[in-house]
C-alpha positions in Angstrom: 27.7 6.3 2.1 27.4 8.8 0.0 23.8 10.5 0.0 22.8 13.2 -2.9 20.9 15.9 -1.7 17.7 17.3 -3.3 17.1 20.9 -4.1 13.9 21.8 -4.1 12.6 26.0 -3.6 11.2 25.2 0.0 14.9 24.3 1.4 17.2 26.6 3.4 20.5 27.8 2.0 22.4 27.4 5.7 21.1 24.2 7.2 22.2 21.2 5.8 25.9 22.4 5.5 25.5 23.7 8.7 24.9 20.1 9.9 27.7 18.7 7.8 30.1 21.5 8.9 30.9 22.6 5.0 30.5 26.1 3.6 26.6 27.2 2.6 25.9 26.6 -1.3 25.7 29.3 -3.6 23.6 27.7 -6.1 20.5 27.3 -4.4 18.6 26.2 -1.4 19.4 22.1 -0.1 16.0 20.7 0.8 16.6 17.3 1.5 19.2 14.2 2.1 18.0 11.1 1.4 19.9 8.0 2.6 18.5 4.9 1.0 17.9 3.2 -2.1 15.0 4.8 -3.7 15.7 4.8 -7.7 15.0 8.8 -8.1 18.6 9.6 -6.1 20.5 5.8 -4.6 22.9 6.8 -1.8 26.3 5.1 -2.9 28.7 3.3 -1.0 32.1 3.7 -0.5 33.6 2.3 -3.9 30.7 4.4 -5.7 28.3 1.6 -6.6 24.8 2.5 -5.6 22.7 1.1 -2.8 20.2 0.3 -5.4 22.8 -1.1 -7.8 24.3 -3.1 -4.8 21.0 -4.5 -3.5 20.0 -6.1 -7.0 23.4 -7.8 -6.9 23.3 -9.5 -3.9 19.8 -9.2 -2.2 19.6 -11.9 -0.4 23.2 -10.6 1.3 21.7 -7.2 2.0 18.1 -7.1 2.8 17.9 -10.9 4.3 14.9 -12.9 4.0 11.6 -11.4 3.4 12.7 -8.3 1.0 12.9 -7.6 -1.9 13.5 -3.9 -2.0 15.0 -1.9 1.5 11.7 -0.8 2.6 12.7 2.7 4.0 14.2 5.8 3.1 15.8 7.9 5.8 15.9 11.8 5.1 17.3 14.8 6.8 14.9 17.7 6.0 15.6 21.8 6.2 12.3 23.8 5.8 12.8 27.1 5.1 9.4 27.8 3.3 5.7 25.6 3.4 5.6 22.3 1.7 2.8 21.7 -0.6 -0.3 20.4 1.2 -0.3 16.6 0.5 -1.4 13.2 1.2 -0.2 9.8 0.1 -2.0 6.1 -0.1 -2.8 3.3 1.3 -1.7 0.0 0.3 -4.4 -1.0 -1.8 -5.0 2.8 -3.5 -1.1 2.3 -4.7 -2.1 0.0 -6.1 -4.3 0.6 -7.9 -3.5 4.2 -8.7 0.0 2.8 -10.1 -1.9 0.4 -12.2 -4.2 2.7 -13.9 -1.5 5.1 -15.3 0.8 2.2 -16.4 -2.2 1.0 -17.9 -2.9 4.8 -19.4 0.5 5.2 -20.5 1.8 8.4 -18.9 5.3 8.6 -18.5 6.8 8.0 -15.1 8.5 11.3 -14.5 5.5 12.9 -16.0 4.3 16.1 -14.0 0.8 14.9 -14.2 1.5 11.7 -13.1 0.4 10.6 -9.4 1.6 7.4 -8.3 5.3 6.5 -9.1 5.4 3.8 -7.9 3.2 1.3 -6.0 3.8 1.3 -2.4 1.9 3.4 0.3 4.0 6.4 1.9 3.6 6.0 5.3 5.8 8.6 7.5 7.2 9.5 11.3 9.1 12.9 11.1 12.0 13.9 14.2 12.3 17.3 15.3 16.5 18.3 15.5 14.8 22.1 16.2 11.6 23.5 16.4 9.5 22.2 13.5 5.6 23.7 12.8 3.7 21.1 10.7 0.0 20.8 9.6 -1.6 17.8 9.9 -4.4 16.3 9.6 -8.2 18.2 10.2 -9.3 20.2 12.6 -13.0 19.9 13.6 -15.2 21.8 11.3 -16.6 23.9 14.4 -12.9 25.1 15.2 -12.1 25.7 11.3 -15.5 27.4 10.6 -14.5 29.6 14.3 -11.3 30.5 12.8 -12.5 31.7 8.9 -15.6 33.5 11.0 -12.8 35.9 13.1 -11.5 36.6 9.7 -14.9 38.2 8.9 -14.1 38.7 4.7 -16.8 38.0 2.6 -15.0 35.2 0.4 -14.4 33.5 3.9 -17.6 33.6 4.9 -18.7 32.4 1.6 -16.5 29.1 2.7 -17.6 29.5 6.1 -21.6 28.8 4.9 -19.9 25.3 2.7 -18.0 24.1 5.8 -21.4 23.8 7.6 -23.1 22.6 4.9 -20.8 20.1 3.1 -18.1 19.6 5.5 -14.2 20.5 4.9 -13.7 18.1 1.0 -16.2 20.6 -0.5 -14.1 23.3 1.2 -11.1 21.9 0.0 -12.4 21.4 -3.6 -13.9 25.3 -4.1 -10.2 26.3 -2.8 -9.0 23.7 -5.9 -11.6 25.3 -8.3 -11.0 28.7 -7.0 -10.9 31.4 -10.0 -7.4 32.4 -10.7 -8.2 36.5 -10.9 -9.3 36.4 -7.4 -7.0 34.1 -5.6 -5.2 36.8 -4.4 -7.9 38.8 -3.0 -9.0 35.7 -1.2 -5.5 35.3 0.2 -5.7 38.9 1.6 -8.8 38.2 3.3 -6.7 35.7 5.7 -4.0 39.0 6.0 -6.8 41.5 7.1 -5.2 43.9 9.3 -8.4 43.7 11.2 -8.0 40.4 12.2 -7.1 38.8 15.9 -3.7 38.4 15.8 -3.5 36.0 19.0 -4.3 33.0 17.3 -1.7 30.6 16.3 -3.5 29.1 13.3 -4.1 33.0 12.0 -0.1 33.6 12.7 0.2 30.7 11.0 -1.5 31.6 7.9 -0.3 34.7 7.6 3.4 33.6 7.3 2.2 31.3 4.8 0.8 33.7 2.6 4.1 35.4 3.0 5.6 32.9 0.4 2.2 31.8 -1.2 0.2 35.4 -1.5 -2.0 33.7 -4.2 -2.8 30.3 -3.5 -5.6 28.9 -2.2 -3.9 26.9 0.0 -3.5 29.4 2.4 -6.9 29.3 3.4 -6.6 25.5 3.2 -4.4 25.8 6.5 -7.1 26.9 8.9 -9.0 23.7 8.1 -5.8 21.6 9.7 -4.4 20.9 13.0 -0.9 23.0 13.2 1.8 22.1 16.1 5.1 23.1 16.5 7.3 19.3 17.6 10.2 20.5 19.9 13.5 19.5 19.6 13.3 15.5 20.7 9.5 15.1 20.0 8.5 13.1 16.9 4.7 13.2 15.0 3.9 9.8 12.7 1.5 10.7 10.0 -0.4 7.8 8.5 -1.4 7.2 4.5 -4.2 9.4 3.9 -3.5 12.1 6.3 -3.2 15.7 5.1 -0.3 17.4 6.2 2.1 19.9 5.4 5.5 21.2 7.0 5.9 24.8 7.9 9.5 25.3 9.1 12.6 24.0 10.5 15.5 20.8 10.5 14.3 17.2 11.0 15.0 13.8 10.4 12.0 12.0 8.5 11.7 8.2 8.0 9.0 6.8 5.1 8.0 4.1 3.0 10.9 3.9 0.4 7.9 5.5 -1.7 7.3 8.7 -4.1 3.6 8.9 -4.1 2.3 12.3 -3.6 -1.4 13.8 -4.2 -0.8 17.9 -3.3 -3.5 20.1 -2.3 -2.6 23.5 -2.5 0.9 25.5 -2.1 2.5 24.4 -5.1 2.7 25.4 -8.3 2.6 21.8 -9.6 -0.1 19.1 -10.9 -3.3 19.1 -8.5 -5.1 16.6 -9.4 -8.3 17.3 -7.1 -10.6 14.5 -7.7 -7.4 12.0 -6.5 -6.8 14.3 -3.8 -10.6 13.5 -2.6 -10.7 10.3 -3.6 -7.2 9.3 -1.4 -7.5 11.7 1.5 -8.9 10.8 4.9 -11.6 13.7 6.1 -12.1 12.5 10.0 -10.8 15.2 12.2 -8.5 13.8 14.1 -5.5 15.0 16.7 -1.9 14.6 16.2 -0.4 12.7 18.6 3.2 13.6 19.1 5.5 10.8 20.2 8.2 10.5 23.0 10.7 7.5 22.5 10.6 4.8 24.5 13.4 2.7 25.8 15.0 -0.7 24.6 17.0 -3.4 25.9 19.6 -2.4 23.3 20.4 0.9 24.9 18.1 2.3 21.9 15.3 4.8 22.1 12.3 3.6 20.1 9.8 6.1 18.2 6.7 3.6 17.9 4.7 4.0 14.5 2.6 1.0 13.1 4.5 1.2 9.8 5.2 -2.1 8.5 8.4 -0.5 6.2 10.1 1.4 9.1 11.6 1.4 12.5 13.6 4.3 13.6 15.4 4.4 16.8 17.7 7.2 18.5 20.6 6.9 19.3 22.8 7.9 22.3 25.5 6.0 22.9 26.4 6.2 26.8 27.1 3.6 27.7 28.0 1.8 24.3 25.0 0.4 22.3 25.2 -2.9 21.5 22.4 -4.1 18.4 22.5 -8.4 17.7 20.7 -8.2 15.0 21.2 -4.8 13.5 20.7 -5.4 9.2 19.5 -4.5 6.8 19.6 -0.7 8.0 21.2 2.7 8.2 22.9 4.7 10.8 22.9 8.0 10.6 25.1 10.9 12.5 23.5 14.1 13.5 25.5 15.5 16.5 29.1 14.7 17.9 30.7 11.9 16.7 29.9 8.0 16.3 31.9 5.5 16.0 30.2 2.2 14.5 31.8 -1.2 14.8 31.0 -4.8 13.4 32.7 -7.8 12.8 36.3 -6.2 13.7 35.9 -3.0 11.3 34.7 0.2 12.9 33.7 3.1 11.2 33.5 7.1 12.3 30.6 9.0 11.6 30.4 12.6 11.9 27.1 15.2 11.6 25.3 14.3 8.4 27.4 11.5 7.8 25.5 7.6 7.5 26.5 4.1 6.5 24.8 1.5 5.8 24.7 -2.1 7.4 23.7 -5.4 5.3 21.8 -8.1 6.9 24.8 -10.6 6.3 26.9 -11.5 8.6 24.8 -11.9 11.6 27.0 -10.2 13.9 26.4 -7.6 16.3 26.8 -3.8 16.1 28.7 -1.7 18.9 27.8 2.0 18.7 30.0 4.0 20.9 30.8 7.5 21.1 29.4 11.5 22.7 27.1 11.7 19.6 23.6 11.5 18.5 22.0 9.6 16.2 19.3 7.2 14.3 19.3 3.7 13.1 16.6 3.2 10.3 15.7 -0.3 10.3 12.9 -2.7 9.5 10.6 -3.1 12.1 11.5 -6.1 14.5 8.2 -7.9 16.3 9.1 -7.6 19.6 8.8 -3.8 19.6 5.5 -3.7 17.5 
């Protein structure tokens, strides 16, 4: 396939066509690859048609029984600079949310517009190198410990409505927070003064490198923040608050473009959404270690019902019965993919895709490393 990539101000200008072996671009940074059949950028296949196109021709030959859109969209990510904070739906508040615009009339590819489409945006992100995220909420005692070492007076000010609202009225008087003194409030989090030690306060202080007046920088000492190692893999669940810092993954999701932002963006917030959609528990990100199949696959376990993703490392070969509808993606070495007496090479950044007809069997051979983006299979749920 062929698989567009998106260029969006957060990307890195090397690591993409580092991956892919091709000169760096000169136009701008590469953010994202995305491998699927979404409608906002199809891969295509080899005679051009687009996945998309392909799939409303013959669904039945490509997705099998059960489908009537592929369900996932595989992506290869290069963070350079903080995503915006964000958080997508549920099921049911895609829903509805999709359903109330349609029926208020604002254009899909409006800038104010929240839900796209109506699926939930459930997502399990692969670390190829070191790769900081936010996600999720700390504990209010831990974020109110961390704005107290800070010791400025607007931080203390949100200090007092942590204890005595909780972190959504935190979030919200970031939201509301008057433009003239945004960037005096960002300083605050920069104080010279401050620990240093902390990771959360490192943290923050390389975000407001790139954000020096928005909000959202003080937004990141409410949330968890890990760095996944190379190998290590975090799911992050509809409604979860999260945000990615820096470095080159692989990211599976809900074939989905619902996104409610939060802060480190200069685009719509819509902040009553943003409460109504986001999940306030504190929680603990749970970073995931693949497990073993009988296919000679390495399974990353997430209770998404619109994604699987497995590694891949072929030695000895790996043999899938049942391996369609998905996508194989190259991201080291080489891979050589065979079915049904055709085999295909893949090469870093390179990924095909594999229909559901047929029935027979892939053989995955080859010194590479790789992922198969399928649709979950009960027996490894």
């Amino acid at each position: 396939m062929v698989n567009p990539i998106r260029n969006y101000a957060w990307g890195s200008r090397t690591a993409i066509a580092d991956l892919q072996g091709r000169p760096s671009p000169t136009a701008g940074p590469e953010a994202e690859v995305w491998i699927g059949a979404h409608p906002a950028a199809p891969s295509r296949l080899a005679d051009g048609t687009g996945l998309q196109a392909a799939i409303k021709a013959d669904r039945a030959g490509l997705l099998g029984p059960g489908h009537d859109r592929l369900p996932f969209l595989l992506k290869i990510l290069a963070v350079a600079k903080p995503l915006s904070i964000q958080v997508h739906p549920e099921p049911e508040q895609a829903h509805r949310g999709f359903a109330r615009e349609e029926a208020l009339g604002i254009p899909i590819d409006s800038p104010t517009r929240n839900y796209r489409d109506d699926w939930p945006k459930p997502e399990l992100v692969y670390a190829v190198t070191a790769f900081e995220v936010l996600c999720g909420f700390r504990t209010p005692e831990v974020a109110a410990r961390l704005l107290r070492a800070l010791n400025g007076p607007r931080l203390r000010r949100l200090t007092n409505i942590l204890g005595e609202a909780g972190p959504e009225a935190v979030l919200g008087a970031l939201n509301a927070w008057p433009a003239a003194d945004r960037s005096a409030l960002v300083a605050e989090v920069c104080d010279a003064d401050a620990p240093g030690p902390d990771p959360a306060l490192r943290a923050a202080a390389v975000i407001a490198a790139d954000h020096p007046d928005d909000p959202g920088v003080v937004a990141s000492l409410l949330f968890n923040q890990i760095t996944l190692q190379p190998g290590q893999a975090l799911y992050t669940a509809p409604r979860t608050i999260h945000s990615y810092l820096r470095g080159t993954a692989v990211e599976i999701m809900a074939s989905s473009d619902n996104v409610l932002r939060g802060g480190l963006t200069g685009k719509h917030i819509d902040t009553a959404e943003l409460a109504a959609v986001t999940d306030f528990t504190p929680t603990r990100p749970e970073v995931l270690e693949p497990s073993p199949l009988p296919t000679g696959e390495e399974l990353y376990a997430a209770p998404a019902e619109q994604f699987q993703l497995t590694r891949l490392r072929p030695r000895p070969p790996i043999s899938i019965p049942v391996p369609g509808p998905s996508a194989i993606l190259c991201i080291e070495g080489t891979l050589s993919v065979a079915r049904g007496g055709t085999t295909e090479p893949l090469t870093p950044g390179e990924a095909l895709f594999v229909p559901y007809e047929g029935a027979s069997p892939v053989v995955i051979e080859g010194d590479g490393v790789g992922f198969r983006a399928s649709v979950p299979e009960a027996d490894h749920r």
